[in-house]
Short mmCIF file of the C-alpha atoms (twelve columns), coordinates in Angstrom:
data_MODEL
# 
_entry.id   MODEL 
# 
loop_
_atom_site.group_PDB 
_atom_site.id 
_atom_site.type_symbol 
_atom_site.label_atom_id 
_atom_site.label_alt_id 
_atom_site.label_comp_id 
_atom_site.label_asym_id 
_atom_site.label_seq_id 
_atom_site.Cartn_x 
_atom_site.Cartn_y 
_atom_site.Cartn_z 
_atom_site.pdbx_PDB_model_num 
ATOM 1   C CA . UNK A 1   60.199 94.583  137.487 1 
ATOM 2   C CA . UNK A 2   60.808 97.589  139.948 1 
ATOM 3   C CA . UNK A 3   58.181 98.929  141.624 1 
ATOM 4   C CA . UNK A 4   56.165 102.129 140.385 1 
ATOM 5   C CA . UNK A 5   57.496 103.889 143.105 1 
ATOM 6   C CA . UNK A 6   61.184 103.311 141.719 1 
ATOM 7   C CA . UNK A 7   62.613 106.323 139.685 1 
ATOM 8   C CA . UNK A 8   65.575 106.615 137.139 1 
ATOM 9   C CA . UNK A 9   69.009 108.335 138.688 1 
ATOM 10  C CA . UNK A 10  69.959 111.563 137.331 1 
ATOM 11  C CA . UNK A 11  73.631 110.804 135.673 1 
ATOM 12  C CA . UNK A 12  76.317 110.987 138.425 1 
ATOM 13  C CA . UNK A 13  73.898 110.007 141.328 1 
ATOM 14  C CA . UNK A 14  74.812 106.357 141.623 1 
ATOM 15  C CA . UNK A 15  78.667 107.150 142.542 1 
ATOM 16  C CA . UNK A 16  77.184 109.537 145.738 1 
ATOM 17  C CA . UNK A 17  74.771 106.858 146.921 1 
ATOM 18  C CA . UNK A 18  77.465 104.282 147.018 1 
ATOM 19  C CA . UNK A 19  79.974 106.655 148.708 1 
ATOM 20  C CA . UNK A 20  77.688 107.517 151.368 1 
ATOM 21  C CA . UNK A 21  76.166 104.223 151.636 1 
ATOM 22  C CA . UNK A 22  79.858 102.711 152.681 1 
ATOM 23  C CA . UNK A 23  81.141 105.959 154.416 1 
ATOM 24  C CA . UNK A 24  79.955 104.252 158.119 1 
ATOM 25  C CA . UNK A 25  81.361 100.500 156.999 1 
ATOM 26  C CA . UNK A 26  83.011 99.203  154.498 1 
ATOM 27  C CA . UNK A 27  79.933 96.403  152.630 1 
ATOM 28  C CA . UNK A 28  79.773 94.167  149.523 1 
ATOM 29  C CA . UNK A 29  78.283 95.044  146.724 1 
ATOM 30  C CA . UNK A 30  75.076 93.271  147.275 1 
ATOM 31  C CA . UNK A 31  75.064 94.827  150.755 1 
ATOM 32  C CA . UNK A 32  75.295 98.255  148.863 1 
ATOM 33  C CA . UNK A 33  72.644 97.899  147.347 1 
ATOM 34  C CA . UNK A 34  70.321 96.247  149.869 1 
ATOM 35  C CA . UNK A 35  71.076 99.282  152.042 1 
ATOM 36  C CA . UNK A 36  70.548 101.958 149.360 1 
ATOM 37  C CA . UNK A 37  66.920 100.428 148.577 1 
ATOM 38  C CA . UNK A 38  66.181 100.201 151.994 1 
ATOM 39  C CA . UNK A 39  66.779 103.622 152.865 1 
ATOM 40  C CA . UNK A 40  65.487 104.932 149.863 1 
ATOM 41  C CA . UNK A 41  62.220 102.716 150.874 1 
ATOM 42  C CA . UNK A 42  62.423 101.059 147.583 1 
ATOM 43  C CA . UNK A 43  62.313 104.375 145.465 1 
ATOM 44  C CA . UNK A 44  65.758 103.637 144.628 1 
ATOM 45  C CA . UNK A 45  66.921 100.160 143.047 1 
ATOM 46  C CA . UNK A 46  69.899 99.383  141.439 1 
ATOM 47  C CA . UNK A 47  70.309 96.778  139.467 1 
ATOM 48  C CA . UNK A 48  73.708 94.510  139.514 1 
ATOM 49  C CA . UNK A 49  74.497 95.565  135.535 1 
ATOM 50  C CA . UNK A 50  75.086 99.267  136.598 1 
ATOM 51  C CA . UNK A 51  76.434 98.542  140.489 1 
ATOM 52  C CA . UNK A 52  79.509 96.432  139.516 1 
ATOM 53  C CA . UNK A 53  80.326 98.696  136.848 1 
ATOM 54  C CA . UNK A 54  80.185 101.861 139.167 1 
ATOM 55  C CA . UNK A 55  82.254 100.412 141.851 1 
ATOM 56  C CA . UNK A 56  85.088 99.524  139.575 1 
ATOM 57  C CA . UNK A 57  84.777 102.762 138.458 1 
ATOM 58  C CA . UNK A 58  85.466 104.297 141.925 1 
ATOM 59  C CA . UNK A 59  87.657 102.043 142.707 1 
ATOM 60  C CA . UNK A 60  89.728 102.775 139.513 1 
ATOM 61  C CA . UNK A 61  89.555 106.158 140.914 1 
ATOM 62  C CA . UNK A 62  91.121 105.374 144.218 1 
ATOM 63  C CA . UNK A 63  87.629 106.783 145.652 1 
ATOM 64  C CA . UNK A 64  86.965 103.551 147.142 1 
ATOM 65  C CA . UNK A 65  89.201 99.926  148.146 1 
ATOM 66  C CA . UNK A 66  87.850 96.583  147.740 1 
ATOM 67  C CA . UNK A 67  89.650 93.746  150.158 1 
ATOM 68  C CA . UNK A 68  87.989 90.098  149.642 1 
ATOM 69  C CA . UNK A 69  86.365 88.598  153.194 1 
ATOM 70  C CA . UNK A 70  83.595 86.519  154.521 1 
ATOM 71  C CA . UNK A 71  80.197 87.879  154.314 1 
ATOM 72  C CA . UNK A 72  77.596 86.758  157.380 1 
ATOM 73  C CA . UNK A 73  76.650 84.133  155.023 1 
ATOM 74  C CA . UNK A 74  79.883 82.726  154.748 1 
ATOM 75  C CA . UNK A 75  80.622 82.864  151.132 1 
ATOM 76  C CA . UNK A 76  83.135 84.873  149.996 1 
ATOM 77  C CA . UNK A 77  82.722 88.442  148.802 1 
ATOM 78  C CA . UNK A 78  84.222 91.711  148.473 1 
ATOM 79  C CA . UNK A 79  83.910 94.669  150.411 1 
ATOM 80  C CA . UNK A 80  84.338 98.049  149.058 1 
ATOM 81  C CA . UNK A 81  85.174 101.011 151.538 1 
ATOM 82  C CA . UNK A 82  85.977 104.650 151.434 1 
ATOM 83  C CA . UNK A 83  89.449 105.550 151.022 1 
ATOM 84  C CA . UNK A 84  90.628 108.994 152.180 1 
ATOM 85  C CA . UNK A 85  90.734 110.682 148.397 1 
ATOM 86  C CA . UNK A 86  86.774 109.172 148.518 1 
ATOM 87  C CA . UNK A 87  85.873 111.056 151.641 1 
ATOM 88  C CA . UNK A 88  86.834 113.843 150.012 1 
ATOM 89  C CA . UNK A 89  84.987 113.053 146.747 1 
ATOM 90  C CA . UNK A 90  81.761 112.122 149.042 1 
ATOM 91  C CA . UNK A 91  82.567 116.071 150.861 1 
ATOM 92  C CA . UNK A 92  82.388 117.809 146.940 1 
ATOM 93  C CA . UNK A 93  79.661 115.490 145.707 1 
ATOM 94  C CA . UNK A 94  77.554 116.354 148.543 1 
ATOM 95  C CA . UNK A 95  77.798 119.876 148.547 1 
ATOM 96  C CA . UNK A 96  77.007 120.235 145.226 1 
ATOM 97  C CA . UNK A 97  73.897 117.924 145.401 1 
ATOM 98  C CA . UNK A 98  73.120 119.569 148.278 1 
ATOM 99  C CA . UNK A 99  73.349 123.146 146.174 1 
ATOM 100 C CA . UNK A 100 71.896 121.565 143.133 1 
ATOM 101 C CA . UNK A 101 68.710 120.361 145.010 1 
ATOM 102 C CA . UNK A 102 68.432 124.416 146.270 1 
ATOM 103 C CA . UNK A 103 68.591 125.144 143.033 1 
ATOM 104 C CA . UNK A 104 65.729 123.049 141.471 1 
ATOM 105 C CA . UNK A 105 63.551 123.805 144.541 1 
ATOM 106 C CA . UNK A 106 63.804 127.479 143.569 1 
ATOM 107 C CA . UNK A 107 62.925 126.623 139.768 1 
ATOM 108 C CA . UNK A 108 60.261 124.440 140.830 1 
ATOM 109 C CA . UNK A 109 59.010 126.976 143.417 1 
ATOM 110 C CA . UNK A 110 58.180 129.892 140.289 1 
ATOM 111 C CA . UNK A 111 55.073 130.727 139.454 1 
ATOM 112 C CA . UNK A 112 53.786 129.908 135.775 1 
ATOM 113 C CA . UNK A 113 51.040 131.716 133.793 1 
# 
């Protein structure tokens, strides 16, 4: 059971995360997801049912490439990384996040009765 702390994605989210998240290095899927609740100090968890799905999604999408290696544990695994139609995807996504988040701040920010 997630922490109390953890809170549900908006719709879309879950793509950004993972492009950003392998925009340094290309990772596994497990490794995504490690690194995503690590940074996010655990607000953010995802669980295997909607990462798989998502990154054959954006790799259906050419946003991202999968090549199969072996991981430090030496088992096999696939690593997802950013192609160059993904970098561009991660460039849009995160402007508009970025404006979105303004956006709500100011909403947020207005006085009520």
């Amino acid at each position: 059971m997630p922490p109390s702390d953890s809170v549900e994605l908006p719709q879309g989210t879950l793509h950004l995360l993972i492009l950003r998240t392998i925009a340094l290095e290309p990772l596994h899927g497990w490794a995504i997801s490690q690194r995503i609740q690590q940074i996010t100090r655990d607000v953010v968890q995802i669980p295997q049912g909607s990462l798989y799905p998502a990154l054959h999604r954006l790799e259906r999408r050419g946003w991202i490439a999968g090549s199969w290696d072996v991981s430090t544990n030496n088992r096999r695994a696939k690593y997802y990384g950013l192609t160059a139609a993904g970098k561009k995807q991660l460039d849009q996504e995160t402007s508009d996040w970025q404006k979105l988040v303004v956006a709500v701040a100011r909403v947020l920010k207005t006085k009520t009765c």
